[in-house]
C-alpha positions, 0 to 999 in steps of 0.5 A: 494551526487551527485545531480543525487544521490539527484534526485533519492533519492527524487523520490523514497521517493515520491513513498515510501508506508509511502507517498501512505498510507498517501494519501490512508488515506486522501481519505478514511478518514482512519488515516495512523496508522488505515492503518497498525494496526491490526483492520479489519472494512470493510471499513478500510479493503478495504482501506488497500487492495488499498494500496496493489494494488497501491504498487504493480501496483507501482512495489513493492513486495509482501514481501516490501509491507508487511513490509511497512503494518506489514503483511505477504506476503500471506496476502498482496496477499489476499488483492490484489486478493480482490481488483481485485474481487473489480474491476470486476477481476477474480484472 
C-alpha cells in the first residue's frame, strides 16, 4: 500500500457511517446498537433519521446508508424527508 493509498484509506474510514453513528449516539445519549436496532422511541427515531440526513448530506447513498443501518432504501428516504420536515423543509 502506498501512502496515497493509506491517506485515502483513512479518509474514508473517517467518513464511514460506524464513526457518524458513533458520534450521533454520544450526542443524543443513544448507544450505537440502539441507532441501528429495530426498536422505534421517538427520540431513538429521530436520532437514527440524523444519521440518514448527515450520510446523505455526506454523499452517501440511499442503498449505502441503509445497509450501514439494516433498513431498506424507502425507509432511509422516510427518514431523510422526516428530518427536513424537522428543519422547516417542505419534501
Amino acid at each position: 500500500m502506498t501512502p496515497e493509498d493509506a491517506a485515502r484509506a483513512a479518509l474514508i474510514r473517517t467518513r464511514c457511517h460506524p464513526a457518524r453513528i458513533a458520534e450521533i449516539a454520544e450526542a443524543t445519549g443513544w448507544e450505537p446498537q440502539e441507532i441501528t436496532g429495530a426498536r422505534v422511541f421517538p427520540g431513538l427515531v429521530q436520532a437514527r433519521d440524523l444519521v440518514c440526513f448527515i450520510a446523505r448530506r455526506e454523499g452517501f447513498s440511499l442503498t449505502r446508508i441503509g445497509n450501514v443501518l439494516r433498513r431498506d432504501h424507502s425507509s432511509i428516504r422516510s427518514a431523510l424527508q422526516r428530518e427536513q420536515r424537522r428543519r422547516g423543509g417542505t419534501s
